[in-house]
Every structure is written in C-alpha cells, then in structure tokens.
Backbone bond lengths (Angstrom), bond angles and torsions (degrees), N, CA, C in turn:
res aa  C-N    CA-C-N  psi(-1)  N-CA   C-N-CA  omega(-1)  CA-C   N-CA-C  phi
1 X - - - 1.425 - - 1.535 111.05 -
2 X 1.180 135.45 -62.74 1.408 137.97 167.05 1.274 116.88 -95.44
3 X 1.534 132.51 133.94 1.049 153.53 -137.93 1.583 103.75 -110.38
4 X 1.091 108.04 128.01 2.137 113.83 -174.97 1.915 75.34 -47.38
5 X 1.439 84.02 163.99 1.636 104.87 165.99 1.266 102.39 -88.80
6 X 1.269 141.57 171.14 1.486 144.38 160.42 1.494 112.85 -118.72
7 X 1.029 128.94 105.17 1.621 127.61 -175.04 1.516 106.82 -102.49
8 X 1.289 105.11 111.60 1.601 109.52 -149.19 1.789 97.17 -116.31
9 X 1.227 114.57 166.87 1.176 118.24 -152.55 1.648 95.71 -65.89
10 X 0.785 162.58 -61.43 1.545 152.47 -125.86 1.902 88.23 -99.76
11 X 0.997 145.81 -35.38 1.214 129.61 160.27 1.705 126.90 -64.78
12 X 1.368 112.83 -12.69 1.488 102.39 165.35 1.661 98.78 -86.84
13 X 1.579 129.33 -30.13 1.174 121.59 167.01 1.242 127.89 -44.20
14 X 1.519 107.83 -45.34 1.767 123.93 161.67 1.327 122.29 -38.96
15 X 1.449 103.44 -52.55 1.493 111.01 -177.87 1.502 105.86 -65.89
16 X 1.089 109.63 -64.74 1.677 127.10 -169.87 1.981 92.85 -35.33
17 X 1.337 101.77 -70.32 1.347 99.15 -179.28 1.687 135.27 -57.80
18 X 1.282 103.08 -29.54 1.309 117.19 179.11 1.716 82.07 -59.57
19 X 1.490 102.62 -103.47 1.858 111.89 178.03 1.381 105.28 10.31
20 X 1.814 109.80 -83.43 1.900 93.23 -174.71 1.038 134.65 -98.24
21 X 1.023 113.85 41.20 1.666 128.57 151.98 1.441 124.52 -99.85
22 X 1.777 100.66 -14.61 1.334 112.13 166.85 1.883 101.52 -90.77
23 X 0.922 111.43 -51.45 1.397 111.37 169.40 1.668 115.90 -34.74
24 X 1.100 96.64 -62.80 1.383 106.32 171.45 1.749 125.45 -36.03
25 X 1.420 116.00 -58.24 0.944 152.37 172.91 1.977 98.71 -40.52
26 X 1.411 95.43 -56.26 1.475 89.56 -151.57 1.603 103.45 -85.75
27 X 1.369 93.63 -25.15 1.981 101.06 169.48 1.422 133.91 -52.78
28 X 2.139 88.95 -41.78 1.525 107.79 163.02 1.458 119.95 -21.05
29 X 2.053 83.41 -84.32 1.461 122.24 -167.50 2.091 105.75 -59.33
30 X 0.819 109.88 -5.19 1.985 133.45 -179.35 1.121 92.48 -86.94
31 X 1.472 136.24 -87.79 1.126 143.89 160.72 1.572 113.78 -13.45
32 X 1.307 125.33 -76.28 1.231 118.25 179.69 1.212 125.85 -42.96
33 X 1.553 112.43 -36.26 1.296 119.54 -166.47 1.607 107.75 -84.15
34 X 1.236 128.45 -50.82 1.018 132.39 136.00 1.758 141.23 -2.51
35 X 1.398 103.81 -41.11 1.453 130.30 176.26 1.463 106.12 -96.14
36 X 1.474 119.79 -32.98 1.609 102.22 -151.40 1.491 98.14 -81.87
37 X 1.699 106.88 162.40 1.172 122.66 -153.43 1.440 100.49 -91.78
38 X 1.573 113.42 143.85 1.121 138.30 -150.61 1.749 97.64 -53.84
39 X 1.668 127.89 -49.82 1.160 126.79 -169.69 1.501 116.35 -73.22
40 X 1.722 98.25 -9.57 1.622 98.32 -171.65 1.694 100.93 -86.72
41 X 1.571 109.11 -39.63 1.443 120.54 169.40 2.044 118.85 -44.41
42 X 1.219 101.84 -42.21 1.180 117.74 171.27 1.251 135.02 -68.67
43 X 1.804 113.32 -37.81 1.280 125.24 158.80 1.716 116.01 -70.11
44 X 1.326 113.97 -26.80 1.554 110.93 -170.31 2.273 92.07 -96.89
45 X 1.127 102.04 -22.21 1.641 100.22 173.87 1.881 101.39 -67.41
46 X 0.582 130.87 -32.18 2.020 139.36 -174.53 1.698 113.26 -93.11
47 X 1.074 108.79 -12.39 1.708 102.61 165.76 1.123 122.48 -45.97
48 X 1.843 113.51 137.88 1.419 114.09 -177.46 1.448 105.56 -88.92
49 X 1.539 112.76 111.04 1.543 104.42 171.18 1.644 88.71 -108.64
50 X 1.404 98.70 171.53 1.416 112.22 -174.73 1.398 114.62 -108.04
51 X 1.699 112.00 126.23 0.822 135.37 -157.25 1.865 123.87 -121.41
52 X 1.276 125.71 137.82 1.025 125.87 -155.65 2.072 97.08 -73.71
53 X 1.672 104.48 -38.76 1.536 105.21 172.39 1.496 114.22 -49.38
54 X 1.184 111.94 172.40 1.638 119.34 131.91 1.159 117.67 -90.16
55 X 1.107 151.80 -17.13 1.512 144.07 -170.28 1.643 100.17 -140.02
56 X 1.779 100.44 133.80 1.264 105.77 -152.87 1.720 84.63 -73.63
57 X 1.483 115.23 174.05 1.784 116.59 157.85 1.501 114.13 -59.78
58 X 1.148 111.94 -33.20 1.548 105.45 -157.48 2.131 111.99 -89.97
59 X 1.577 83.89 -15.00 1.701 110.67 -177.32 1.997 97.96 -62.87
60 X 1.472 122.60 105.85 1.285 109.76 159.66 1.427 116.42 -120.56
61 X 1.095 107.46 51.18 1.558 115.45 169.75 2.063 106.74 -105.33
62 X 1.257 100.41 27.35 1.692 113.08 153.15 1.539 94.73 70.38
C-alpha cells in the first residue's frame, strides 16, 4: 500500500547544504557577537524595549 520513500542523491545534497549554510550562518552571527566591542555590547545590553513590568529583571537598584 505505501511505497518505501527513495532518498535519492541530490536530496541528501539538499540536506548537507541546507545544514551548512545554516551552520555557517550561525557561526557568522557567533563570531560577531563575540568580537563586538565592549561599549557597543553595553549600549545594545540597555535598550528600552517595552515591557509589561515596571522594573526591568536585570535593574537592582530596588
């Protein structure tokens, strides 16, 4: 009634490639993060996003 699947050569190529190009991708963005400079890390760590609290979690000045 249902037929084996056939996983034929250009779809393990698919995979293979999909995978490290996603790999790739995330090592980049690792890398960057990794590199960026301590004041730039610090300015993008303090952004006001909007929040359902009043007091952020990370805020311990009470």
């Amino acid at each position: 009634m249902f037929k084996r699947m056939i996983f034929e050569d250009y779809a393990a190529a698919l995979t293979v490639t999909a995978f490290a190009v996603a790999l790739t991708i995330f090592l980049w963005v690792s890398w960057r993060a990794l590199r960026m400079p301590r004041r730039q890390a610090d300015q993008l760590a303090n952004l006001p996003f909007p929040t359902d609290s009043e007091q952020p979690h990370h805020d311990t000045r009470g």
